[in-house]
C-alpha positions as CSV (number, residue, x, y, z in Angstrom):
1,X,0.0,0.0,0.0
2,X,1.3,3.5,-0.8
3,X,1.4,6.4,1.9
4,X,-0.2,9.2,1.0
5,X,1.6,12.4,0.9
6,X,0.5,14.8,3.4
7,X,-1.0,17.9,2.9
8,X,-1.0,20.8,5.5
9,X,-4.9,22.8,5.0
10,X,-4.6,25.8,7.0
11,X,-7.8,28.2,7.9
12,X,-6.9,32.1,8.9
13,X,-9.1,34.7,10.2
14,X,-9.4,36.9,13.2
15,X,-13.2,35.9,14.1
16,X,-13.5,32.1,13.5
17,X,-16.5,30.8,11.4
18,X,-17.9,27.8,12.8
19,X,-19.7,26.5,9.7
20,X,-15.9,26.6,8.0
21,X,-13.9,25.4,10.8
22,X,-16.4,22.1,10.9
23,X,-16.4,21.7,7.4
24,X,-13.0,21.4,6.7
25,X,-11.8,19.5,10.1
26,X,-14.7,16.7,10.1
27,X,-16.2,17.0,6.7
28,X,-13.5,17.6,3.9
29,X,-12.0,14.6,2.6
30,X,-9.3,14.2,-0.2
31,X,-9.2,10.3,-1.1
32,X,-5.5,10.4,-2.7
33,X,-3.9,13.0,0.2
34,X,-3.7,12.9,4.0
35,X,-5.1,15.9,4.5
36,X,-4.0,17.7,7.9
37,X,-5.8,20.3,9.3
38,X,-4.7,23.5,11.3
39,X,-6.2,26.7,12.5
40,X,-4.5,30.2,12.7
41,X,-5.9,33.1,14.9
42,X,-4.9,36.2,13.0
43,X,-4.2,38.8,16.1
44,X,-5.0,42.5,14.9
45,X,-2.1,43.5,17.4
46,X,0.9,41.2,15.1
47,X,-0.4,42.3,11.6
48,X,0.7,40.6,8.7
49,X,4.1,40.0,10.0
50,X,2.9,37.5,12.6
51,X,1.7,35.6,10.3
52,X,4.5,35.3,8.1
53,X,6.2,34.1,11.3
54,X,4.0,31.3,12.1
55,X,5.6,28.0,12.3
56,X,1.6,26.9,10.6
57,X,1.3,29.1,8.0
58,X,5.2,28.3,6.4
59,X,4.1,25.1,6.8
60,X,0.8,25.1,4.8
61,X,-0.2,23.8,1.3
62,X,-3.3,25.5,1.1
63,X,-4.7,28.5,3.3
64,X,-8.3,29.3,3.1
65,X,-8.5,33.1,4.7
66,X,-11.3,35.1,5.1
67,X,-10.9,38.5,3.3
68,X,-12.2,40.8,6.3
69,X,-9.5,39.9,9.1
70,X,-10.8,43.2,10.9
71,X,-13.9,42.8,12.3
72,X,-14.0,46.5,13.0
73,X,-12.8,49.3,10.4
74,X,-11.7,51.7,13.3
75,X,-9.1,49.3,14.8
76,X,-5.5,50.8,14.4
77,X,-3.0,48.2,14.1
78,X,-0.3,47.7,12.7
79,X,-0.2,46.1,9.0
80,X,-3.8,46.4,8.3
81,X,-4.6,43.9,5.4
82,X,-7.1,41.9,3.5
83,X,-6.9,38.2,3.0
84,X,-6.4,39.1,-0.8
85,X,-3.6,41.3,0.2
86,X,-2.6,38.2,2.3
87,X,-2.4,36.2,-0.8
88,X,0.1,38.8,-2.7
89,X,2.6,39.2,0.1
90,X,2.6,35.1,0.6
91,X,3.3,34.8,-3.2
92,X,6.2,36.9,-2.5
93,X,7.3,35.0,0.6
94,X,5.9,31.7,0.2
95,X,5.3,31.3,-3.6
96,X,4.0,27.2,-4.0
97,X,1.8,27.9,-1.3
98,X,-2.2,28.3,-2.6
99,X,-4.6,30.7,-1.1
100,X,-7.8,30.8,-1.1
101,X,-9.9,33.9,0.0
102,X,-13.5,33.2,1.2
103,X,-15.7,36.5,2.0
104,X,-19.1,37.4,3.6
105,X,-19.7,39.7,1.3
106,X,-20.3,37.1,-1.3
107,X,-18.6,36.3,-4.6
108,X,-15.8,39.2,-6.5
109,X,-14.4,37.4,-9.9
110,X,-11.9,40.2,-10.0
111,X,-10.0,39.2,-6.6
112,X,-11.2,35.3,-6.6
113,X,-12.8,35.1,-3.7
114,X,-15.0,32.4,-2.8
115,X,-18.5,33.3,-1.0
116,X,-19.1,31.9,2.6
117,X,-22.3,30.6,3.2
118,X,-25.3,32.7,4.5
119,X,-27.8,31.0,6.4
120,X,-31.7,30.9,5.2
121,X,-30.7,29.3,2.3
122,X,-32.3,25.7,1.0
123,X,-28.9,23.9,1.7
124,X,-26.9,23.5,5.1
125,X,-23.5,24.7,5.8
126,X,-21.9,22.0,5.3
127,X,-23.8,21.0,2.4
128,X,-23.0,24.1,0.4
129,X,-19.2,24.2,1.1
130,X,-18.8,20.6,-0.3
131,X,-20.3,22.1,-3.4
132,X,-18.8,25.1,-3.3
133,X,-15.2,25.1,-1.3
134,X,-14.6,21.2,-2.0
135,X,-13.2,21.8,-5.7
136,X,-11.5,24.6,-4.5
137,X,-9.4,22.7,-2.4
138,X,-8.5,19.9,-4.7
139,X,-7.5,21.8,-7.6
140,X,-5.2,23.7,-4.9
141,X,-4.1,20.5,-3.7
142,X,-3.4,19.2,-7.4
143,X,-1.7,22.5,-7.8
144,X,0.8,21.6,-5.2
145,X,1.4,18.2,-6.1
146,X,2.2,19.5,-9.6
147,X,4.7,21.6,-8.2
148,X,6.0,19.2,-5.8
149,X,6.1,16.8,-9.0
150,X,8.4,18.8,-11.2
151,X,10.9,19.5,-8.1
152,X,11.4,16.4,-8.1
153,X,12.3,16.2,-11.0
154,X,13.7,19.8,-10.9
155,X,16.3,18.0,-8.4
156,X,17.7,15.7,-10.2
157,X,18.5,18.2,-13.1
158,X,22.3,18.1,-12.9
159,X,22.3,21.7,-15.5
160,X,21.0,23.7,-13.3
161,X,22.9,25.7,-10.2
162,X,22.3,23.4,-7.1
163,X,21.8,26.8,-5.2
164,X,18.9,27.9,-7.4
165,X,17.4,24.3,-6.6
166,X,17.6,24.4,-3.5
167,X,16.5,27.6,-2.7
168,X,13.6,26.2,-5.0
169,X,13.0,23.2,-3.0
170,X,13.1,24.7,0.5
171,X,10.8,27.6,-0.4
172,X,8.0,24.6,-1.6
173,X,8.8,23.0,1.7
174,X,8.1,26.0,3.6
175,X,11.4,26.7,4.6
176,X,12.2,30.8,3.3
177,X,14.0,33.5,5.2
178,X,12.4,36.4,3.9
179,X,14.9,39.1,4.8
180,X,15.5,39.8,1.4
181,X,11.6,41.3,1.7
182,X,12.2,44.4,3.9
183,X,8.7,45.2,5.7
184,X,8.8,48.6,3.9
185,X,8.6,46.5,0.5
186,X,5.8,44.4,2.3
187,X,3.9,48.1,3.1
188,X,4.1,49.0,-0.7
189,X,2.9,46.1,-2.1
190,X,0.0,46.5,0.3
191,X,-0.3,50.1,-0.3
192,X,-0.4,49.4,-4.4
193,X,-3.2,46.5,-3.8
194,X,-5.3,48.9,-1.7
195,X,-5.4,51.7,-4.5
196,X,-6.3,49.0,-7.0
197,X,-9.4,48.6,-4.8
């Protein structure tokens, strides 16, 4: 019998939504992947930067975070964000891992976010994210293991600078020092996403 490769499903936001949090730790199932499933508190006083930090999140395949992690507008914190935001600067930092953006304020095809479910409606909770979030995951997943796939083979590429490779590898493993990113370059990429809003 084969092991199944692990994947590390990580769920971010400041206010944690039950209906989510049950869905993905006793209802989502991938068949071909041991899925393994972690939740992150995003704490308004660490900003963006705790999170980049977190032993969990370098760790992670896929991240589903909601897009509002400020519950309250007026809170003054350092490295306000949106989970899309999230998504750009962890591209930067963390570029094989997937992120997925789920919202209360419904579906937006220009940021690709993915609506969370509103109660009242003709399906339950868990019900509507196995139609809805389900797919999402698995193409993420499959998204990974592609990756994972060609640095494999990446590895055993003898033309290519070992350096380069493994810089490669570790950053797919969740293993990145990101000190080449100064935190001011971190504040203009979120600055440049918010006036595209």
């Amino acid at each position: 019998m084969k092991i199944k490769e692990i994947i590390n499903l990580v769920y971010i936001d400041d206010d944690r939504d039950e209906a989510i949090s049950s869905y993905l730790e006793d209802i989502y199932r991938n068949d071909k992947y041991e899925v393994r499933y972690q939740e992150v508190e995003f704490e308004v006083n660490k900003g963006y930067e705790g999170l980049l930090d977190s032993p969990e999140v370098a760790s992670a395949n896929v991240i589903l975070i909601d897009s509002r992690l400020f519950e309250n507008d007026s809170v003054k914190c350092k490295g306000k964000f949106s989970g899309e935001e999230f998504r750009m600067i962890l591209r930067k930092v963390f570029p094989f891992i997937e992120v997925l953006v789920i919202s209360q304020n419904g579906e937006n095809n220009d940021f690709d976010i993915i609506p969370k479910y509103r109660s009242g409606s003709s399906e339950t909770s868990k019900e509507y994210y196995e139609r809805v979030l389900k797919s999402k995951i698995d193409e993420s997943i499959k998204r990974v293991i592609t990756f994972r796939n060609i640095s494999k083979k990446l590895e055993s590429n003898k033309g290519i600078e070992k350096f380069l490779i493994e810089k490669t590898v570790d950053s797919l493993n969740g293993i990145n020092d990101y000190e080449d990113l100064s935190k001011e370059d971190i504040d203009k990429l979120i600055i440049a996403f918010q006036s595209m809003e």
